[in-house]
C-alpha positions in Angstrom: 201.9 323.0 43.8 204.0 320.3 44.9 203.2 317.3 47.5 206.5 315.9 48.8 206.6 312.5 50.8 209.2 311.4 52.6 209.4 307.5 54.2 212.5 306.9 55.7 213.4 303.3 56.5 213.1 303.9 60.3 210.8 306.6 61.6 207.3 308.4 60.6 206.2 309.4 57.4 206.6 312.9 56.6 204.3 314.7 53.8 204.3 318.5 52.9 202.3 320.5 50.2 204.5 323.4 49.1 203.0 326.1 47.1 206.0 327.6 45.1 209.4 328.7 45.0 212.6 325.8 46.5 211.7 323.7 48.9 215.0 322.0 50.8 215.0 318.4 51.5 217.7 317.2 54.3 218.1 315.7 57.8 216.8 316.9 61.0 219.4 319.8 62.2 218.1 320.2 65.7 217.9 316.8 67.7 214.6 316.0 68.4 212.8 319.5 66.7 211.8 319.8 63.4 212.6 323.1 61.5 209.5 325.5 61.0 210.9 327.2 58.3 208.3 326.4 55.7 210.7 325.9 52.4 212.5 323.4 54.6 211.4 319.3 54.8 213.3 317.3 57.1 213.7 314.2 58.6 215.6 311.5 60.3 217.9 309.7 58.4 221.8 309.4 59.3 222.3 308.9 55.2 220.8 312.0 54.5 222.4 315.4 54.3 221.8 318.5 56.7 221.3 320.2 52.9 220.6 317.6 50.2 217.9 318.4 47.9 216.4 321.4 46.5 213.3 321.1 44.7 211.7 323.6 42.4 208.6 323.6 40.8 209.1 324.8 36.7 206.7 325.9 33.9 205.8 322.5 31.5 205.4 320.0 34.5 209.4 320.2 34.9 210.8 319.6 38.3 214.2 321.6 38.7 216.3 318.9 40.9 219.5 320.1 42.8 221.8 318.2 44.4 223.3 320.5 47.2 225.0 317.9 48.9 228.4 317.8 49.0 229.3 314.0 49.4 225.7 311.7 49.1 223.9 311.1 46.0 219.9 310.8 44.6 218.8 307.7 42.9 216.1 307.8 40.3 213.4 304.9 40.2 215.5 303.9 36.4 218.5 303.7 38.9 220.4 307.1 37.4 222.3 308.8 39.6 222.5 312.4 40.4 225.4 313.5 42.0 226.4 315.6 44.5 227.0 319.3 43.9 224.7 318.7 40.1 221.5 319.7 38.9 219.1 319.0 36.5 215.6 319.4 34.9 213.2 316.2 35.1 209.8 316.1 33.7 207.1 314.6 35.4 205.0 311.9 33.7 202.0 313.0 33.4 199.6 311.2 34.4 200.0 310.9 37.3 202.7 313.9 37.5 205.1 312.0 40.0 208.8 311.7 40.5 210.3 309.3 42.8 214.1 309.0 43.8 215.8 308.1 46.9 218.4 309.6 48.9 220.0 307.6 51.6 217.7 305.0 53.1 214.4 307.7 52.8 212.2 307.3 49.6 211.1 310.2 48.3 207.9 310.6 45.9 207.0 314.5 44.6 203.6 315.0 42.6 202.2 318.0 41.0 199.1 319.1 42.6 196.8 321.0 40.5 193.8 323.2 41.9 191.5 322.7 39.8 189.4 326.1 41.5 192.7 328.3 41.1 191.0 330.5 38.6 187.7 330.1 39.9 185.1 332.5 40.7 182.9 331.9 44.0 180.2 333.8 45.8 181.4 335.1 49.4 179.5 336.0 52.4 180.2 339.3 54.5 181.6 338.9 58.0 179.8 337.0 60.6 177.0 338.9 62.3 175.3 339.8 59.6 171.2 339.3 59.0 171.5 336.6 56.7 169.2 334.1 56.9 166.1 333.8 55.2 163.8 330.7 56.1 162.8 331.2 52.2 165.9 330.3 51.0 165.4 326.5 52.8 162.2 325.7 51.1 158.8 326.2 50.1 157.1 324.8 53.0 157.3 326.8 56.0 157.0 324.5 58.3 159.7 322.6 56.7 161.9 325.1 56.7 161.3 325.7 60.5 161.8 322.2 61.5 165.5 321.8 59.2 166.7 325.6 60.8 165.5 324.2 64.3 167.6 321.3 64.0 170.5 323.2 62.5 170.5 325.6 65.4 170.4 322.5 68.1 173.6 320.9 65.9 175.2 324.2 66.5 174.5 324.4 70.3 175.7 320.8 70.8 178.8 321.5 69.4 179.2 324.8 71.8 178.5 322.1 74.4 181.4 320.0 73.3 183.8 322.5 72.9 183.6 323.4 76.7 185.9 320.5 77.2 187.7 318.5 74.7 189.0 318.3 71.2 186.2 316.6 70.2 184.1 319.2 68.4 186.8 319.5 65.3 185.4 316.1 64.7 181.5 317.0 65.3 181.8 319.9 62.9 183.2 317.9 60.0 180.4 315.3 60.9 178.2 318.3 60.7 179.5 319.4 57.7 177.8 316.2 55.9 175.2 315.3 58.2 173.4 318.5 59.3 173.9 320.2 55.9 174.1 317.6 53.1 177.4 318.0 52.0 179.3 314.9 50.6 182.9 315.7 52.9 183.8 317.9 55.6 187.1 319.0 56.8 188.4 321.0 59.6 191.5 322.9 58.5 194.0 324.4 60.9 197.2 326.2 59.9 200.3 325.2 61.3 204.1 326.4 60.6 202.4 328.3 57.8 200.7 325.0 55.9 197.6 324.1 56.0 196.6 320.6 58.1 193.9 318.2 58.2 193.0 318.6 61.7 189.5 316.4 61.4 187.7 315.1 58.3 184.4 313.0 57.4 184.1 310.5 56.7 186.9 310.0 58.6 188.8 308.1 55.9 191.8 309.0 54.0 191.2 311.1 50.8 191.9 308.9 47.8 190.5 311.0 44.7 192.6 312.8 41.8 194.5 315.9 43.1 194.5 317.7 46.4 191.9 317.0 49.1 191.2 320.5 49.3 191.8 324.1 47.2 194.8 326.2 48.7 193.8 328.8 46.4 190.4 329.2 47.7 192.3 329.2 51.0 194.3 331.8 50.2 191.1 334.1 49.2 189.8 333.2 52.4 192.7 334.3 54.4 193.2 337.7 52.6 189.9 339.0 53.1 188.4 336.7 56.3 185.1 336.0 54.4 183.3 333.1 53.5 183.5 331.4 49.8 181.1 329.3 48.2 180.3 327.9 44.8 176.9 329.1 44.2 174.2 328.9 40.9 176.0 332.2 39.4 179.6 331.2 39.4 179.2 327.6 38.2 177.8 326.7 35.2 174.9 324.9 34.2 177.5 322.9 31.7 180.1 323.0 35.0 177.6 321.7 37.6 176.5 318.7 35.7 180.2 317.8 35.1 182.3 316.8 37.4 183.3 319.9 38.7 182.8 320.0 42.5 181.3 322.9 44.4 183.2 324.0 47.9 182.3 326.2 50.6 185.3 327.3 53.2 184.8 329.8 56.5 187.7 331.3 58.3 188.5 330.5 61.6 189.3 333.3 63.5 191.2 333.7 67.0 191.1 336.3 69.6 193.2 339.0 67.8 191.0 338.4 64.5 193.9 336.1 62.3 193.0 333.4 60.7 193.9 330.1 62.2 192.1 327.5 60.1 188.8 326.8 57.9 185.6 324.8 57.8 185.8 323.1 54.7 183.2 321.5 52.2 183.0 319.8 49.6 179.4 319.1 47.3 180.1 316.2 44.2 177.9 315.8 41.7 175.1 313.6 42.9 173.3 311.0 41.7 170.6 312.5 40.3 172.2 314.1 38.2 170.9 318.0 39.4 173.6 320.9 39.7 176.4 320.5 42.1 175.8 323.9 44.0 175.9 325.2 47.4 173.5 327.8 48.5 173.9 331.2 50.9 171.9 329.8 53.8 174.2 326.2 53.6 177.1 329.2 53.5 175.5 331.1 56.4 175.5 327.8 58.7 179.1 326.4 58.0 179.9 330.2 58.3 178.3 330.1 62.2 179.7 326.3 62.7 183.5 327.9 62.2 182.6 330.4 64.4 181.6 328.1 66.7 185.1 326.4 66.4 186.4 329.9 66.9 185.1 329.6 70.2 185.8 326.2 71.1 190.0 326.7 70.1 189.5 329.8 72.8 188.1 327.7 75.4 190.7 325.0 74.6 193.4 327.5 75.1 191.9 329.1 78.2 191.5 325.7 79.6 195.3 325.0 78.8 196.3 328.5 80.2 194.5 327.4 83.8 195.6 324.0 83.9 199.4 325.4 83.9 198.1 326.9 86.9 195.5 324.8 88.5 196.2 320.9 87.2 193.5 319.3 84.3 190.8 318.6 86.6 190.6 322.4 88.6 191.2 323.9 85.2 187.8 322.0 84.3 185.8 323.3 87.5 187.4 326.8 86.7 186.1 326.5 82.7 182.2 325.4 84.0 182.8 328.2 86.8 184.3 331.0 86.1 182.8 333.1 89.0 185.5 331.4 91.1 188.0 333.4 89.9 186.0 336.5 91.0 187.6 338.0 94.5 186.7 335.9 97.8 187.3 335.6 101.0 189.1 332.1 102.1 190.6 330.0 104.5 193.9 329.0 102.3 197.5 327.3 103.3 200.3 329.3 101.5 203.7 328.2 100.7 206.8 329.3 99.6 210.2 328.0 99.1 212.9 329.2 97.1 217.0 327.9 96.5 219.2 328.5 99.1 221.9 330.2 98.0 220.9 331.3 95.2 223.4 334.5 93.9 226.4 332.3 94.9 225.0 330.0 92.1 224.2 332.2 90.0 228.0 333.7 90.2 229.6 330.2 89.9 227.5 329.0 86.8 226.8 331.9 84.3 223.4 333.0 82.8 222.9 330.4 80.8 223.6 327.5 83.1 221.8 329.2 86.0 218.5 329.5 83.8 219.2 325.3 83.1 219.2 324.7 86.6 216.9 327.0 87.9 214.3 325.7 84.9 214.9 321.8 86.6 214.8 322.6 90.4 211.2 324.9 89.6 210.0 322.0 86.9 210.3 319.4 90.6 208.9 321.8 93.0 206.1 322.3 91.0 205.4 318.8 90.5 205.6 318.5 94.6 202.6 321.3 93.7 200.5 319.6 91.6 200.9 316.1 92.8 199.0 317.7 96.3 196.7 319.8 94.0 198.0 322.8 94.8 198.3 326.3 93.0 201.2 327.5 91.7 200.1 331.0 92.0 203.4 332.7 90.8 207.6 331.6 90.4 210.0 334.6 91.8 213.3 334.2 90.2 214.5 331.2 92.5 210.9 330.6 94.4 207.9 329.2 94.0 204.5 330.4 95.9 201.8 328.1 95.7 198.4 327.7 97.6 195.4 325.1 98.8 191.8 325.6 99.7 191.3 328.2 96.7 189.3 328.4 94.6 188.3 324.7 95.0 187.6 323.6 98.9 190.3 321.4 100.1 189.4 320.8 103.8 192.6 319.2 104.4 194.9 322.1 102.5 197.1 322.5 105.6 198.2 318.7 105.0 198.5 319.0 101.4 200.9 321.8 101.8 203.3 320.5 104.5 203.1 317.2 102.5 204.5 318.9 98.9 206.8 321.2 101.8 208.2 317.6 102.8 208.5 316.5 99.3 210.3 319.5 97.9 213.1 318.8 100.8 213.5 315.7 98.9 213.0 316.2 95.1 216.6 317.0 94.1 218.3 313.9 94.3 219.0 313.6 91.0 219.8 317.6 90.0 222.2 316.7 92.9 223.6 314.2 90.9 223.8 316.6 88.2 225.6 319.6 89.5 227.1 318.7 92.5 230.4 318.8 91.4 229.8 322.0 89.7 228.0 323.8 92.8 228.1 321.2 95.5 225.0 320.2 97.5 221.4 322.3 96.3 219.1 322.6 99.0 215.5 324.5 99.3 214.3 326.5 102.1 210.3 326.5 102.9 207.7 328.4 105.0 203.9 327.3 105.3 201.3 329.7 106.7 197.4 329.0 107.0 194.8 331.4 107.6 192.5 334.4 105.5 193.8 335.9 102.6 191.1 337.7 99.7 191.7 335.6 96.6 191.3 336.0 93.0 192.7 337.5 89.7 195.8 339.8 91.7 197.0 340.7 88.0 195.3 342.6 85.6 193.1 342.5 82.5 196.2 342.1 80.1 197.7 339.2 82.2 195.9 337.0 84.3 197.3 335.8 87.8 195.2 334.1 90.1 196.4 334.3 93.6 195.6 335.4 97.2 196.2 338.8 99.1 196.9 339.6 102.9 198.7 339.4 106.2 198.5 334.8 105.8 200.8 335.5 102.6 203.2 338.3 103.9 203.7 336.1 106.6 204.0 332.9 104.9 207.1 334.6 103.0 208.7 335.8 106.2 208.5 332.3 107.7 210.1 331.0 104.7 212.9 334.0 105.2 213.3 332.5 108.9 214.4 329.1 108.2 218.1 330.7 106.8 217.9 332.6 110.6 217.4 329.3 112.1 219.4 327.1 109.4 216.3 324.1 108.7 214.6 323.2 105.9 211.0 323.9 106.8 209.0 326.0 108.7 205.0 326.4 109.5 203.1 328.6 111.8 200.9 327.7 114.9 198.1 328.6 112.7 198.8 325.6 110.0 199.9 323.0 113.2 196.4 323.5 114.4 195.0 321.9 111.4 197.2 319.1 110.9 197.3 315.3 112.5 198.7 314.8 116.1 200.4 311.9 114.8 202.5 314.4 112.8 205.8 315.0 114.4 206.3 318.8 115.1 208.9 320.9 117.1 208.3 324.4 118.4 211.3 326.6 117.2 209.8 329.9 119.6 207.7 332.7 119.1 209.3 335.7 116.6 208.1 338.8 115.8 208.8 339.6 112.1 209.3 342.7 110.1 206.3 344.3 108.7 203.9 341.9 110.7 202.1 343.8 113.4 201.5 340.3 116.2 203.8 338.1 116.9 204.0 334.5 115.3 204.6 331.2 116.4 207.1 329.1 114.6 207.4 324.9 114.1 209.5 322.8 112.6 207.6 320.0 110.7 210.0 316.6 111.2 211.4 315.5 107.7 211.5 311.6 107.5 214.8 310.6 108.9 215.6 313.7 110.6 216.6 313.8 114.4 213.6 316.0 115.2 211.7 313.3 114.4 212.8 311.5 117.5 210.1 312.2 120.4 213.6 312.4 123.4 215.1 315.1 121.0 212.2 317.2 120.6 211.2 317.2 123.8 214.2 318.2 125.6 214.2 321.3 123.1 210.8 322.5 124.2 211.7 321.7 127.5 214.8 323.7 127.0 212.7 326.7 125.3 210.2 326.8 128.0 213.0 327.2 130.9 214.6 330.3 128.9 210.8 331.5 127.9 210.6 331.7 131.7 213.8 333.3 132.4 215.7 330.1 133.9 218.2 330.8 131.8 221.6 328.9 133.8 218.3 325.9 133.3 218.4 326.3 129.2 222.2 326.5 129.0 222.4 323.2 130.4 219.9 321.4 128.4 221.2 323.1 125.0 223.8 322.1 125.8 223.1 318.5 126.4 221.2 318.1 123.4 224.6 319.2 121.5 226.4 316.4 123.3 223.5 313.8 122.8 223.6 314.2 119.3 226.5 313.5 117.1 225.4 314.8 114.0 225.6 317.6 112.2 224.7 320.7 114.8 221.0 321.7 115.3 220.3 324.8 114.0 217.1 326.1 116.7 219.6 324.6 119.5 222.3 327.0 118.5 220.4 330.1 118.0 218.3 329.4 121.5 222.3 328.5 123.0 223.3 331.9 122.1 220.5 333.5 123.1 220.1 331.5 126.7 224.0 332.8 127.2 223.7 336.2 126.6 220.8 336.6 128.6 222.7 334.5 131.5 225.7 337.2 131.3 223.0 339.9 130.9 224.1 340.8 127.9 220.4 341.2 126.8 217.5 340.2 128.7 215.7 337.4 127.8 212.6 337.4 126.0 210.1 334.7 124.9 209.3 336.8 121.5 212.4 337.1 119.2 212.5 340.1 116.8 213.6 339.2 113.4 216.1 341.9 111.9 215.5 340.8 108.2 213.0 339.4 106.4 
């Protein structure tokens, strides 16, 4: 086996074991991602080649050394050169079984690991669940062996404990490893891009002994057949325990769909009294439950990660000591949803590819708006967003939070404006708040989870976010959500609508934006006042004052005052008769 380590003059160390067969050396392909493929090292260096070095492990401590590049040389530590587009064969000197060369401004050492336990016979332990343990195999004295399995057991729960919320039991498991049951070093292996990694270790200090840290081969057994290995009395021997063979115990760690993601590792030396380095089935049996118990922890960690996309880090934690909240309940919740206006014109000026870009930005700052008010992104619809507050943690003041991440969503784009403005011209989102009773829980299923509410508050939430195009602003709320918010909040009534698929009519305001004209107390007014005198059938009353309000303001034209303007005229030529509910032909 070969360890490869590359230290390039500027940037991170990079070290690889690779079992067998070429491994390619060469510079980082991808800016800013390193390749997975595991016969591939790679690093930054702008003096090394995409393809520059193939290594290959030969029979007789040889090291096959090709030179793929087509215009950069290899130097050896004697200062021989191998070109570019050459190979040769280089043996290793032995001890310590180490070549070093460099190739632009990296330096590049390769040793021969050898595992020692390749050939190896070791005991193994059936799956976990088995009846196992026998308090005779601790001691003698059975109070002894009471008292060491008690305190075992209360190691093991502390860790469950620990998993519940951090990383921290990888290191509390290797300290186990040593402390609990006697070993001499523990390790926590996970597997990533195919390699094994040192996730945690104790003592927690580098390894610095001959060969590898730990047995790949005794890995690889483990993997195959997802059992526990150990080196027990009957496959060491009296002559190889009092040597300095050392004995090892590994234990799979298993994830959800039953593939094995990493190992507890051991490792027993010969001790100073000289008696046989062994490890026996009930030590087995316990580093055996301790990777189960990491088992568990890794699915917490990535149930916790699944929610927080969802909920934030700190709800994800209340959700992870609580699961009952995501059972079906009843709540008072604020619902909001917003979505790109304008969205298939987009999508017909830029392509696929460069409408999933910009959709992926404007969604990546309107869930921010989310999060930074502690929302929950309950789902993303193409070009929208629906999110909620008060559910499944009590937010008292959730109407607030929503209009506040509402108003910020009006303003996030600044910079995708920048962006593609001259490719789509000005982006702009369109949002409806509702607050009121909606059942809320899991509304996906048991193969994917979505935590969300159900009910008339979120069918109409949606339509209100429909009616803003009708009325051409950037954000509406009901009655409903107005009644829970701050007088000092600046609001304008738009008029009461009744909307398709809702069965009583709703009451629409327009929250002022900073900036905005509505914000002005004059403007606002003299649109309500306007409103009421066509609500009550003065209709020659609201033409006036619409149009007034038009005059007034030399900006760009109101939206509300339009619509109510063509409304107040019709019904003044009889046209239509004038109503103070308006029914919404679309949703």
């Amino acid at each position: 086996m070969l360890q490869i380590i590359a230290r390039p003059k500027d940037g991170p160390e990079v070290c690889v074991e690779h079992p067998s067969g070429p491994l390619m050396l060469g510079r980082i392909q991808v800016p800013g991602k390193q390749s997975t493929d595991p016969n591939r090292l790679e690093w930054n260096d702008p003096f090394v080649s995409g393809k520059h070095i193939i290594l290959t492990e030969l029979p007789d401590k040889k090291l096959l050394f090709h030179n793929v590049s087509q215009v950069n040389s290899a130097r050896l530590m004697d200062d021989r050169l191998i070109a570019p587009n050459s190979k040769c064969e280089l043996p290793l000197l032995s001890p310590p079984l180490s070549l070093t060369f460099t190739i632009g401004e990296t330096l590049v050492s390769v040793n021969i690991i050898e595992d020692s336990l390749s050939s190896t016979q070791m005991a193994s332990l059936a799956a976990p669940g088995g009846p196992h343990i026998k308090l005779s195999d601790v001691g003698t004295n059975p109070a002894d062996s009471v008292e060491r399995l008690a305190g075992w057991l209360n190691t093991v729960i502390n860790l469950q404990r620990s998993a519940a919320s951090s990383r921290e039991f990888f290191g509390l498991t290797a300290k186990a490893l040593v402390e609990l049951i006697g070993l001499n070093r523990g390790l926590v292996l996970l597997k990533r891009k195919n390699r094994w990694m040192v996730e945690a270790r104790y003592p927690d200090v580098e390894y610095d002994g001959h060969g590898r840290e730990f047995s790949t081969s005794v890995l690889a057994r483990l993997e195959e057949d997802q059992k526990t290995y150990f080196s027990d009395s009957s496959t060491i021997s009296s002559f190889e325990s009092l040597a300095s063979v050392k004995a090892v115990v590994a234990s799979p760690i298993l994830d959800q769909k039953g593939v094995v993601t990493g190992a507890v590792y051991g490792i027993r030396d010969k001790g100073s009294n000289g008696g046989e380095v062994v490890i026996g089935s009930l030590e087995a049996q316990m580093v055996q439950l301790l990777a189960s118990t990491v088992a568990v922890g890794m699915a917490r960690l990535e149930t916790a990660a699944n929610f927080e996309a969802f909920f934030g880090s700190e709800l994800a934690l209340e959700l992870e000591k609580n699961p009952a909240l995501l059972a079906g309940q009843e709540r008072d919740i604020s619902v909001l949803f917003a979505d790109i206006r304008g969205f298939s014109r987009l999508s017909q000026l830029l392509g696929p590819v460069e409408t999933c870009k910009l959709v992926s930005d404007i969604m990546e700052k309107l869930s921010k708006c989310v999060r930074d008010q502690q929302g929950v992104i309950v789902s993303f619809m193409g070009d929208g967003i629906m999110a909620m507050w008060n559910a499944p943690q009590e937010q008292p003041d959730h109407a607030l939070r929503a209009v506040r991440a509402g108003l910020a969503m009006i303003n996030c784009l600044g910079e995708t404006n920048q962006t593609w403005c001259s490719k789509v011209g000005n982006l702009r989102v369109g949002v409806g708040i509702s607050s009121g009773p909606a059942l809320c829980g899991n509304t996906g299923s048991s193969f994917k989870f979505q935590y969300g509410p159900l009910g008339n508050t979120v069918n109409v939430a949606s339509r209100v976010e429909g009616a803003t195009k009708h009325f051409g602003v950037n954000m509406l709320i009901t009655g409903t959500t107005k009644a829970l918010l701050p007088e000092s909040l600046p609001t304008r009534r738009i008029r009461k609508v009744r909307m398709v698929g809702i069965p009583e009519p709703v009451e629409l305001y327009e929250l002022a934006a900073p900036g905005s004209i509505v914000e002005a107390k004059d403007f606002r007014s003299q649109y309500e006042q306007a409103l009421a005198h066509y609500e009550e059938n003065r209709h020659l009353e609201a033409v006036q004052n619409l149009q007034n309000i038009l005059a007034n303001h030399h900006t760009e034209p109101d939206g509300p005052t339009l619509a109510l303007l063509i409304r107040a005229v019709a019904a003044l030529g009889h046209v239509e008769q004038g109503s103070p509910v308006e029914n919404m032909a679309s949703k």
